[in-house]
MARLUM-598819 format. One line per 4 residues: their letters; for each residue x, y, z of N, C-alpha, C. Coordinates in pm, 1 decimal. Example, Ala and Ser with C-alpha at 12.3 -4.5 7.8 and 13.67 -1.06 7.14 Angstrom:
// MARLUM-598819
AS	1319.0,-569.0,780.0,1230.0,-450.0,780.0,1320.0,-330.0,780.0; 1285.0,-225.0,708.0,1367.0,-106.0,714.0,1290.0,3.0,787.0
This chain:
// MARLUM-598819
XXXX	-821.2,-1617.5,-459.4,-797.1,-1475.3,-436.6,-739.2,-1457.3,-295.9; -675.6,-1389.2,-295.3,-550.3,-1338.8,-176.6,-608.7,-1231.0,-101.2; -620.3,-1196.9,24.3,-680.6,-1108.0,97.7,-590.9,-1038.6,179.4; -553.4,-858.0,157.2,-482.8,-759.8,181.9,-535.3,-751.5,319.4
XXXX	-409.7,-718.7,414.2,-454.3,-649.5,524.7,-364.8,-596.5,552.7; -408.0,-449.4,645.4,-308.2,-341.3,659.1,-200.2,-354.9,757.9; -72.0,-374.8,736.4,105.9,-410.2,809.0,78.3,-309.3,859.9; 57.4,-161.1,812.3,92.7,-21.2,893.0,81.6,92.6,764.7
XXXX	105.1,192.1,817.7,99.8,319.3,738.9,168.5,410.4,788.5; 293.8,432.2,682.0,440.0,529.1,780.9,433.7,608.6,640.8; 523.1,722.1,756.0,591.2,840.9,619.6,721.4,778.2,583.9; 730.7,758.8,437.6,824.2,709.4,368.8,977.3,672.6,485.3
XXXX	1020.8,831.3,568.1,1150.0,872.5,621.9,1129.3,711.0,716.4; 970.2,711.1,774.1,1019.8,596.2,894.6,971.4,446.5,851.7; 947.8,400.5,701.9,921.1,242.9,689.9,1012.9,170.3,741.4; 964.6,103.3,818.6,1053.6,-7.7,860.4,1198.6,-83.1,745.0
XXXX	1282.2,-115.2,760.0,1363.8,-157.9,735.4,1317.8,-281.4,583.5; 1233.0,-381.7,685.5,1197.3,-507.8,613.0,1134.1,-469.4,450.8; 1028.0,-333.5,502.3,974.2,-314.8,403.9,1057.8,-184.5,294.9; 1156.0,-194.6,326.8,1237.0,-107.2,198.7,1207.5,-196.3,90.9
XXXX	1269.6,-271.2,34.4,1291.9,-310.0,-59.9,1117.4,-328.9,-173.4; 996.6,-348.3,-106.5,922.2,-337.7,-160.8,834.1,-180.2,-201.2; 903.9,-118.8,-68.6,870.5,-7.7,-129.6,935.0,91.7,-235.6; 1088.8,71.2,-253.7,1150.5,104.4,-377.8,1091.0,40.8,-490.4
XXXX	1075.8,-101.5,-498.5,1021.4,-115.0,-614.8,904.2,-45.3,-687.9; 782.8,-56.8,-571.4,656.0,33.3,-605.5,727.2,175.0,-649.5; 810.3,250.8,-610.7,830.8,386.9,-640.7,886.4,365.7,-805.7; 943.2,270.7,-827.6,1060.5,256.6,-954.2,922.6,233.8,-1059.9
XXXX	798.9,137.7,-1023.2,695.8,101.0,-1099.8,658.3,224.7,-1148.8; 621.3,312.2,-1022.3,529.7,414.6,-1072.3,621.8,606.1,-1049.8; 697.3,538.1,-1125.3,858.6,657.0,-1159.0,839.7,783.3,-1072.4; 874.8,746.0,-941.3,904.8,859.2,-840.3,977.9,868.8,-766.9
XXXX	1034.7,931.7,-694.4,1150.1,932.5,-633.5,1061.3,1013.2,-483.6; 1034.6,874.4,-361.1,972.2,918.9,-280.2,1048.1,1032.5,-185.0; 953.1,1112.7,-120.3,982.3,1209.4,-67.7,942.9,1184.6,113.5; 1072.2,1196.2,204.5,1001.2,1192.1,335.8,905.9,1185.2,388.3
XXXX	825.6,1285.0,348.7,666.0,1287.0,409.7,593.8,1236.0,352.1; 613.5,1171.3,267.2,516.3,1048.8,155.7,417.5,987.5,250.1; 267.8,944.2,245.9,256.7,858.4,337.9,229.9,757.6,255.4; 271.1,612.7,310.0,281.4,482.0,259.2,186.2,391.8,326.5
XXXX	141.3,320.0,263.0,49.6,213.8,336.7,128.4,71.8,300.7; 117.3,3.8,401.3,193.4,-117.7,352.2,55.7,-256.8,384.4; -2.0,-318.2,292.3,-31.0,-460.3,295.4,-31.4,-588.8,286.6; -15.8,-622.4,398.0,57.6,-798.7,400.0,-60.9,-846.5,299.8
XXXX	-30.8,-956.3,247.6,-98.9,-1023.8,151.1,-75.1,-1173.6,201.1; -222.2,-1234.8,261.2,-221.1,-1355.1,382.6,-210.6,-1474.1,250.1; -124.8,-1544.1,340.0,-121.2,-1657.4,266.7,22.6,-1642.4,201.7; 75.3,-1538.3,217.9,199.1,-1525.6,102.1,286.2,-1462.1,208.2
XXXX	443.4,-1435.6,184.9,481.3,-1325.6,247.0,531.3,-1191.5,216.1; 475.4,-1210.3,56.4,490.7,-1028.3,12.9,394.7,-964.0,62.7; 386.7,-826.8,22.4,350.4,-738.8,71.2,328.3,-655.6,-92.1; 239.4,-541.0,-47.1,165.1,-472.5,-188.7,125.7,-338.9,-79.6
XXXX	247.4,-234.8,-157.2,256.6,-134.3,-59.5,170.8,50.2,-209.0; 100.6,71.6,-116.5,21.8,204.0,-176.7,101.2,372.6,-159.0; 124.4,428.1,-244.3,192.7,551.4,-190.6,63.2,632.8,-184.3; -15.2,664.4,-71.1,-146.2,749.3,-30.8,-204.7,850.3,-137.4
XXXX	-69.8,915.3,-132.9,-104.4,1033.6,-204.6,-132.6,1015.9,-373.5; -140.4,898.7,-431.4,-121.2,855.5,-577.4,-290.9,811.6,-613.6; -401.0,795.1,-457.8,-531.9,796.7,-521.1,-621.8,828.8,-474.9; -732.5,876.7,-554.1,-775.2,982.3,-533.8,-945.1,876.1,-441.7
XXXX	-922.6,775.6,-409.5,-1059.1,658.9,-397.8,-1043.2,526.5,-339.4; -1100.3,507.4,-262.0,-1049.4,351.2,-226.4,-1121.3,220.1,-353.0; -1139.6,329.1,-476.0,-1176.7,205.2,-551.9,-1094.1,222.5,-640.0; -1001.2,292.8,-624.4,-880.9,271.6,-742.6,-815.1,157.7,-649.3
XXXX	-810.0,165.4,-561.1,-680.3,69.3,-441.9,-767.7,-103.8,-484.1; -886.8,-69.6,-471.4,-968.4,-214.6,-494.8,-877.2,-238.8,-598.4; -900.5,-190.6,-772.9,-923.4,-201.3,-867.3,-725.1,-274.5,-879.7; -675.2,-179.0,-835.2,-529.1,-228.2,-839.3,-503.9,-391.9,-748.8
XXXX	-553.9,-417.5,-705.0,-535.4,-529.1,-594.1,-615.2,-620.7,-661.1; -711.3,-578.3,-748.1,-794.4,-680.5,-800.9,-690.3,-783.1,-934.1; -602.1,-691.2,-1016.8,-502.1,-709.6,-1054.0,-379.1,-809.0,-1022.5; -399.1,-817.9,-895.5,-314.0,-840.2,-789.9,-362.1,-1007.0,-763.4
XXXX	-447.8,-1012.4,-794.2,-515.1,-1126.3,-736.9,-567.8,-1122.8,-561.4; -583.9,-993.0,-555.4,-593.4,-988.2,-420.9,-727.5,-876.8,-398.0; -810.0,-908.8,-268.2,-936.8,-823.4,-248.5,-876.1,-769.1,-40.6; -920.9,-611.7,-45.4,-896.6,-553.6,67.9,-998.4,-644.2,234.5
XXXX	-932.5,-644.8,317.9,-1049.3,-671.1,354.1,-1098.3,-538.4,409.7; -1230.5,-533.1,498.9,-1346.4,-421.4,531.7,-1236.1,-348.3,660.2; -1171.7,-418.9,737.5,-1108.3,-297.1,825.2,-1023.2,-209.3,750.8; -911.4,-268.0,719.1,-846.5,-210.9,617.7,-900.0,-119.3,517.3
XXXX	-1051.2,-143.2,461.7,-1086.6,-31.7,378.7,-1090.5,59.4,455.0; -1179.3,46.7,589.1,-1235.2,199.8,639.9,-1094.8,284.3,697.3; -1007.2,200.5,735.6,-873.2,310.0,756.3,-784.5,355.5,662.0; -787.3,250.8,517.8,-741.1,367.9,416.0,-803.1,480.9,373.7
XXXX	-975.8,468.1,368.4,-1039.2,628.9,330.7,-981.8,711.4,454.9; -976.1,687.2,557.6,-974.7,810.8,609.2,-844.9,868.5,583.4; -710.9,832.6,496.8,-612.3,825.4,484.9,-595.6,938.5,362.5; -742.8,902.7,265.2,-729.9,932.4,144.1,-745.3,1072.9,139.1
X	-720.3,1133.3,51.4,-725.5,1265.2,35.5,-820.1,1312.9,-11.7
């Protein structure tokens, strides 16, 4: 199992460059067409050099984010959890 940790958390307008391309895909997965003020979380995934990026506003729990990553073959670690709740809506 692969262990997520948090790259950063931008509004869609300012993701870095590198991470375009993974974040279009996530939008194309989950059929949206992001909007500037989106906020995005981006997580490196150690051991690898993708990345497994969250659009904030899409959950409502940091145990949906588990549950998706678990999928993933991948588990959050504990810093990273406590700064996505406060993220969450």
């Amino acid at each position: 199992m692969f262990i997520a940790t948090l790259g950063g958390i931008f509004r869609f307008k300012d993701v870095p460059v590198q991470y375009g391309p993974y974040v279009q895909f996530k939008a194309g997965i989950e059929k949206r067409e992001p909007k500037e003020d989106d906020e995005i979380a981006i997580l490196d995934i150690t051991g690898t050099e993708s990345h497994h990026v969250l659009f904030l506003d899409y959950y409502e729990n940091i145990d949906q984010i588990k549950e998706e990553l678990k999928e993933a073959d991948a588990k959050v670690n504990h810093t990273t959890i406590k700064i996505l709740e406060g993220h969450l809506s």
